[in-house]
N, CA and C of each residue as an Amber inpcrd file, in Angstrom:
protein
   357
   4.6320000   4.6050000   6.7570000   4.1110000   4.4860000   8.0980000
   5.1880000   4.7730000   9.1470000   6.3700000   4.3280000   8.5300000
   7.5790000   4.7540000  10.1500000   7.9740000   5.9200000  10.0110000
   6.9330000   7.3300000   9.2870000   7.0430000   8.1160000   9.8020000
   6.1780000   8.8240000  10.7930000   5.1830000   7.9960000  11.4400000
   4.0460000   8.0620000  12.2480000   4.7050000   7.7100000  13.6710000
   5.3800000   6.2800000  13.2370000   6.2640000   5.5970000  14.6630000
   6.8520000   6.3500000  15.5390000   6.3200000   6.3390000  17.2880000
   6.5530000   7.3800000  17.7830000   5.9480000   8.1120000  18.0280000
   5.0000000   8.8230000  17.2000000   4.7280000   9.8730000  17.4450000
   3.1400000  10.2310000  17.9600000   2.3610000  11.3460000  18.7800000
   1.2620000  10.9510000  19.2590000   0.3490000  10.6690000  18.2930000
  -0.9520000   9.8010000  18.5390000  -1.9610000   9.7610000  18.3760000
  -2.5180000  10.3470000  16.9910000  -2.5000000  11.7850000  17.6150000
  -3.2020000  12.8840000  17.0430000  -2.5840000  13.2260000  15.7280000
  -1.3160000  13.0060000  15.6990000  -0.8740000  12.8210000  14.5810000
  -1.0920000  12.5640000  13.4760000  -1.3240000  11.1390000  13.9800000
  -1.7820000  10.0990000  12.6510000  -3.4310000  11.0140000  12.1320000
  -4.2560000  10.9320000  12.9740000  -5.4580000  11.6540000  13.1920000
  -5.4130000  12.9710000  12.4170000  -4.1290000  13.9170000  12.2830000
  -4.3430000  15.0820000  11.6530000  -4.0880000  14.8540000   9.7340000
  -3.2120000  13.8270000  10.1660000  -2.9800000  12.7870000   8.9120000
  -4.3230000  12.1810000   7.9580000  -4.2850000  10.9820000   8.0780000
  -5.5950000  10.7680000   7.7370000  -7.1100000  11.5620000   8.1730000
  -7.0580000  11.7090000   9.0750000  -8.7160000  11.8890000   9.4430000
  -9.3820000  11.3100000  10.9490000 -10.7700000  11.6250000  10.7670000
 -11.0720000  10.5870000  12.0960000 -10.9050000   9.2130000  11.7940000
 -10.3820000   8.5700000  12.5450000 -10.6920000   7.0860000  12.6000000
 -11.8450000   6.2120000  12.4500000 -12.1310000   5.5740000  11.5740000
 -13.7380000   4.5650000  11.4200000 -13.5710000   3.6920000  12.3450000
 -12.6900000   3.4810000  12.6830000 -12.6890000   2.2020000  14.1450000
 -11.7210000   2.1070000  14.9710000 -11.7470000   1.3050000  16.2120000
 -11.0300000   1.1350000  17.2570000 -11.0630000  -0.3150000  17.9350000
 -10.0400000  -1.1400000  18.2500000 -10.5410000  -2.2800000  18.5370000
  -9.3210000  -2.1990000  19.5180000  -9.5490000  -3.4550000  20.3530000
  -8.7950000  -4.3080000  21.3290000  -8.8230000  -5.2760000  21.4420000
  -7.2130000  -5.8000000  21.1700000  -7.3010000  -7.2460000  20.8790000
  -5.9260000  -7.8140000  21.7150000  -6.4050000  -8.8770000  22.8390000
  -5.6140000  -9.0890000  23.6170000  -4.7640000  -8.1710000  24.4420000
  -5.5510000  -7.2380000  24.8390000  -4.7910000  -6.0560000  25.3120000
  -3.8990000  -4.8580000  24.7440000  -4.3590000  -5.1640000  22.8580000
  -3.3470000  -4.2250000  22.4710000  -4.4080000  -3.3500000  21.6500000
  -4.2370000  -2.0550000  21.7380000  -5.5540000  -1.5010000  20.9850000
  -4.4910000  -0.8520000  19.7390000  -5.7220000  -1.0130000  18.7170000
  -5.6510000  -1.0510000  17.3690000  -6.4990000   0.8880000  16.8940000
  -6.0500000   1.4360000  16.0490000  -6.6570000   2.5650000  15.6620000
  -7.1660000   2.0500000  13.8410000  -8.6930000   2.0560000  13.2050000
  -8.4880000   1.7760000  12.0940000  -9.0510000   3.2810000  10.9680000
  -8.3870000   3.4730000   9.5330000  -8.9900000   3.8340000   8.7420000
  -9.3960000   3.0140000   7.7750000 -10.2880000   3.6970000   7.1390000
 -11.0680000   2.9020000   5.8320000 -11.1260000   3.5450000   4.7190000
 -11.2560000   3.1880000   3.6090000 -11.8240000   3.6690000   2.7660000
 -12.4970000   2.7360000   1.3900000 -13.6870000   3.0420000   0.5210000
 -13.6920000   1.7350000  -0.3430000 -14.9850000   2.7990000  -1.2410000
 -14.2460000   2.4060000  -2.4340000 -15.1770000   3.0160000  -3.3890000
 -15.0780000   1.8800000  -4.7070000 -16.0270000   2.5070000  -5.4410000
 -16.1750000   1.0130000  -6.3870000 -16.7410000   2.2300000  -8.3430000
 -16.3960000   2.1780000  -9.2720000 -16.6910000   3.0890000  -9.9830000
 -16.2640000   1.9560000 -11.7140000 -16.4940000   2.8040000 -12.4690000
 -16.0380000   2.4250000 -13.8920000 -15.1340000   2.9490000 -14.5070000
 -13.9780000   2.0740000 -14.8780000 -13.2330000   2.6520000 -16.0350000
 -12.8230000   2.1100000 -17.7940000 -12.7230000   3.1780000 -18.6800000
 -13.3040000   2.8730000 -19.5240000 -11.5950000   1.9800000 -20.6230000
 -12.2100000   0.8550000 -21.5990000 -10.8930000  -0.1480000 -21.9840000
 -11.2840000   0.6130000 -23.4580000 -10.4650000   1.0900000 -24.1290000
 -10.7300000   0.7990000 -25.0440000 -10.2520000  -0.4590000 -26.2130000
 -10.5100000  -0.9640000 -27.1850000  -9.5570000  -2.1430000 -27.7320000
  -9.8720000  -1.7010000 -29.2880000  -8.7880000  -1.6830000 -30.2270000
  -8.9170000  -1.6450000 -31.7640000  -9.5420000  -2.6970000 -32.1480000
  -9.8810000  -2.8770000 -33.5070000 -10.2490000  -4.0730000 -33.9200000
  -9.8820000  -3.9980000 -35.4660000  -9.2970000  -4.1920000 -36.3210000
  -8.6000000  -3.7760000 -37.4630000  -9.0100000  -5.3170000 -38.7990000
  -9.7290000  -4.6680000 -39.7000000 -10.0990000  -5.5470000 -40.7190000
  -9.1480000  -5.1170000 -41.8910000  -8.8270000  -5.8200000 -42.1560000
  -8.0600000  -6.1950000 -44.0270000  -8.8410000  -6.6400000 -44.6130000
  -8.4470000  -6.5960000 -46.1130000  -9.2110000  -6.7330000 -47.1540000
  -8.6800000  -6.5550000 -48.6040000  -9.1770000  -6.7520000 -49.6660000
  -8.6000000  -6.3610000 -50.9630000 -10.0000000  -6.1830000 -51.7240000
  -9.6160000  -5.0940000 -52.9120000 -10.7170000  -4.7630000 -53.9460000
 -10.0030000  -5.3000000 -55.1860000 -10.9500000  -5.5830000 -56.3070000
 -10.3550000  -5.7700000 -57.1350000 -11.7270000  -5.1810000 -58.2550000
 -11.7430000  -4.3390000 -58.9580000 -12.4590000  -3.5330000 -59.8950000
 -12.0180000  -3.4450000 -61.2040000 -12.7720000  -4.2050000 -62.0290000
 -11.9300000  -4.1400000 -63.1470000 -10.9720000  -4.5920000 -63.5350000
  -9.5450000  -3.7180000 -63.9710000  -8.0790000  -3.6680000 -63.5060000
  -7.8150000  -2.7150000 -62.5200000  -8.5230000  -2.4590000 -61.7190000
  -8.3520000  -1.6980000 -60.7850000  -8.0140000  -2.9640000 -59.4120000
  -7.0240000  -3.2300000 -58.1690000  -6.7620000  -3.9480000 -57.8700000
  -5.8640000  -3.1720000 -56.6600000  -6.0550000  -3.9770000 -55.3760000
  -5.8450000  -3.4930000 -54.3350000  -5.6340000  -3.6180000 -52.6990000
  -5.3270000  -3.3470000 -51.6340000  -5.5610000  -3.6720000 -50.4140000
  -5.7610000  -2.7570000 -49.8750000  -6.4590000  -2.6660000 -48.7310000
  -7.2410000  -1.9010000 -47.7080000  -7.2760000  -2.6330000 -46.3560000
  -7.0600000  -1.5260000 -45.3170000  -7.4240000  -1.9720000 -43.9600000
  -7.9470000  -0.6660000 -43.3550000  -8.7160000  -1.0640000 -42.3760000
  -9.5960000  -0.1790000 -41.4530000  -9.5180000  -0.6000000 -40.0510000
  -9.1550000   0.8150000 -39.4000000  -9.2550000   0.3780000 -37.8730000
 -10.3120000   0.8690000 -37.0070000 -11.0540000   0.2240000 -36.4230000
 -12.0540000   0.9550000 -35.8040000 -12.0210000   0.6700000 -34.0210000
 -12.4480000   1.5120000 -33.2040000 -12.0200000   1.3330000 -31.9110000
 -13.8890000   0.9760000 -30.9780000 -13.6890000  -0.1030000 -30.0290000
 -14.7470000   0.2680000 -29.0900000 -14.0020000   0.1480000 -27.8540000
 -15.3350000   1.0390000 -27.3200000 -15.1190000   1.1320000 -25.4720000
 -16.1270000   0.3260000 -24.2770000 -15.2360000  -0.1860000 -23.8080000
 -16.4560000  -0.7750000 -22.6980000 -15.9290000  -0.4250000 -21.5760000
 -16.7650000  -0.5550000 -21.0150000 -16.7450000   0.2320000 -19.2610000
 -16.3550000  -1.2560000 -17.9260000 -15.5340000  -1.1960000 -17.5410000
 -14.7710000  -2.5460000 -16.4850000 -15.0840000  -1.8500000 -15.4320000
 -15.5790000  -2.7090000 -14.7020000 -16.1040000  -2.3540000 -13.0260000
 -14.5290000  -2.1900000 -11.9760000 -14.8250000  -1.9900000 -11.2950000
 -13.3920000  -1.8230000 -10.2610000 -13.7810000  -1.6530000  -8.7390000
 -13.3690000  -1.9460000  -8.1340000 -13.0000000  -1.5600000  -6.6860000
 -11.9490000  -1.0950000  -6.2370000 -12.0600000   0.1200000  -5.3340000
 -10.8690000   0.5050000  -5.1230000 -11.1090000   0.5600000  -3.1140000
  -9.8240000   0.1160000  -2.3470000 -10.3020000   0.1320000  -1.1280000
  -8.6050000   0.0550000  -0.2860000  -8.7850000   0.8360000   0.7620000
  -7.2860000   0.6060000   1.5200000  -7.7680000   0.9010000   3.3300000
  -7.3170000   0.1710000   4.0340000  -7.4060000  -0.1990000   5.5100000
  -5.7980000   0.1600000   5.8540000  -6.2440000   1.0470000   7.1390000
  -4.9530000   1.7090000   7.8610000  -4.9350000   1.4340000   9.1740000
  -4.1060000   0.2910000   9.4690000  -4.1410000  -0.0690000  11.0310000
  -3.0810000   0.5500000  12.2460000  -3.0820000   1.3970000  12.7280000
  -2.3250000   1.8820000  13.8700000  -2.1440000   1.0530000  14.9560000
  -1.3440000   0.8900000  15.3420000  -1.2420000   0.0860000  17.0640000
  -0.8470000   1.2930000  17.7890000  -1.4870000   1.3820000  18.9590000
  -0.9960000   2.3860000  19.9860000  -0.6530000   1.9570000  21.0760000
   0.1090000   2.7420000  22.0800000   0.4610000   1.9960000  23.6000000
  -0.3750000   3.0500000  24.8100000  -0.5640000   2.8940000  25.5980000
  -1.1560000   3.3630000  26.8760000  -1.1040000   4.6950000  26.6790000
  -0.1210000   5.3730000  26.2140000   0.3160000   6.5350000  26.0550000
  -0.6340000   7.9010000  24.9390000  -1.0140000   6.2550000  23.9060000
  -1.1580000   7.0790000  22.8920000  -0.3470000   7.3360000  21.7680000
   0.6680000   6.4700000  22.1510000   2.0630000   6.8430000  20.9940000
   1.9130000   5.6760000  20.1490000   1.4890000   6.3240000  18.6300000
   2.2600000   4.8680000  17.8530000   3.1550000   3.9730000  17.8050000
   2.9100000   2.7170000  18.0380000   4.0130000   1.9340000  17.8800000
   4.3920000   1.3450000  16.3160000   3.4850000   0.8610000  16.1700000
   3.7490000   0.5610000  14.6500000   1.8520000   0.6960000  13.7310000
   2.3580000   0.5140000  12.1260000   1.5110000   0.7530000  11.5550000
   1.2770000  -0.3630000  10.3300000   0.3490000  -0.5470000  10.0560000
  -0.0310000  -0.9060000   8.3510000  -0.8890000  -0.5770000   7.1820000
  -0.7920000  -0.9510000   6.2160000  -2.0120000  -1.0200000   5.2310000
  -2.1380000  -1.9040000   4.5860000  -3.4210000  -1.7990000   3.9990000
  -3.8130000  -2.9290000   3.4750000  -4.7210000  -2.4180000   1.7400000
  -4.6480000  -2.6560000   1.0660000  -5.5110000  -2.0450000  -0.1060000
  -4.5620000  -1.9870000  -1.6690000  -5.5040000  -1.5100000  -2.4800000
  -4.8290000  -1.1790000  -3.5300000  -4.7200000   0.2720000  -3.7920000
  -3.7140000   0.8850000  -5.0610000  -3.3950000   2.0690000  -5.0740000
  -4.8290000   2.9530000  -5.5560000  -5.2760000   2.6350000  -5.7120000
  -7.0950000   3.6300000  -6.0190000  -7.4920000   3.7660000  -4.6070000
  -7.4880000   2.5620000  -3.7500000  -7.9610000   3.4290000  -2.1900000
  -6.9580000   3.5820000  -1.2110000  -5.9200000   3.3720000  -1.3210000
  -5.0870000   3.7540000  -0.6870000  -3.6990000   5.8000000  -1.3080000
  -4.3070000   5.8930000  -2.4240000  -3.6780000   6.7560000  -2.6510000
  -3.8580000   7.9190000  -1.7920000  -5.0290000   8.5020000  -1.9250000
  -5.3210000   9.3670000  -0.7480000  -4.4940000   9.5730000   0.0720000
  -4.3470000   8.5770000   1.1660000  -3.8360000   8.4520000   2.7480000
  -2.2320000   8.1910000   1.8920000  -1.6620000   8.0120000   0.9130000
  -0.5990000   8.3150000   0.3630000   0.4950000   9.5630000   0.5430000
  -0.5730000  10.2020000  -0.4180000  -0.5870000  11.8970000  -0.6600000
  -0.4760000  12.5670000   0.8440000  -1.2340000  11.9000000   2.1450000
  -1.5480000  12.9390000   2.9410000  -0.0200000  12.3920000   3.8880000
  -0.2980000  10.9560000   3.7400000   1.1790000  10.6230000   4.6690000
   2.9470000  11.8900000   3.9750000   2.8970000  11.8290000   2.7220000
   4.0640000  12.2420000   2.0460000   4.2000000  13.9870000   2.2220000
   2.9110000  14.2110000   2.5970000   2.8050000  15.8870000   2.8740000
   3.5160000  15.8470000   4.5330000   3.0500000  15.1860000   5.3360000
   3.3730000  14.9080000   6.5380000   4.7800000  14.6870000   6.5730000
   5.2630000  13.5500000   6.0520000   7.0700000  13.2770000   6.0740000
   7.6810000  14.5880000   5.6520000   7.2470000  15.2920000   4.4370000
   8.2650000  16.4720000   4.3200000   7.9210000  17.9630000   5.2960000
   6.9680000  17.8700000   5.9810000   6.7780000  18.5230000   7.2010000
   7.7920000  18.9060000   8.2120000   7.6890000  17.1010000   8.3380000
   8.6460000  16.5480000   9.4850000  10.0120000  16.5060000   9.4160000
  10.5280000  16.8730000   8.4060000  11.4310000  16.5190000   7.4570000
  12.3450000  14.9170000   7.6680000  11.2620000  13.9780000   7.5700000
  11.5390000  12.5490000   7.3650000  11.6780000  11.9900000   6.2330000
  12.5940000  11.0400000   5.9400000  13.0660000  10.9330000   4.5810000
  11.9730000   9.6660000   3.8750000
């Protein structure tokens, strides 16, 4: 984010995107993004049986591994708060989320820093 600090508005805006919201709070206005998606990913887990035969004189051990999959629900979601001043100039920034909804606005911030050439 403190490579946004500073800089106009539109910036951030060419960055992420349009903004989903705008607020004012105590006189300080806020710029917000969003994002929130929710999907399945799949676990798989072994499950491995032992055993012994014994035939005859025939005599022995055995194991078998067999795998299932189940499907785990998830949410993925990240909130991008800008503060701006009268101007329009960022003052400072945050986020909020985990790396499934926040990666995105990741990727687009890190294209931006080496633009800028900010470290």
């Amino acid at each position: 984010m403190n490579a946004l600090q500073g800089r106009p508005l539109d910036d951030a805006i060419n960055v992420f995107g349009m903004p989903s919201g705008e607020r004012t709070i105590s006189g300080r206005r806020y710029i917000q993004w969003g994002r929130s998606s929710s999907g399945f990913v799949p676990v798989t887990t072994p499950s491995t049986t032992y055993g012994n035969v014994n035939v005859g004189r025939a005599y022995g051990n055995y194991s078998s591994t067999t795998y299932s999959t189940s499907y785990v629900p998830v949410n993925y979601n990240c909130s991008v708060t800008m503060e701006v001043d009268e101007n329009d100039r960022i003052m400072r920034g945050q986020y909020e989320g985990n790396l499934g909804g926040c990666e995105g606005y990741i990727k687009r911030l890190n294209r931006f820093r080496k633009q800028i050439g900010a470290r």
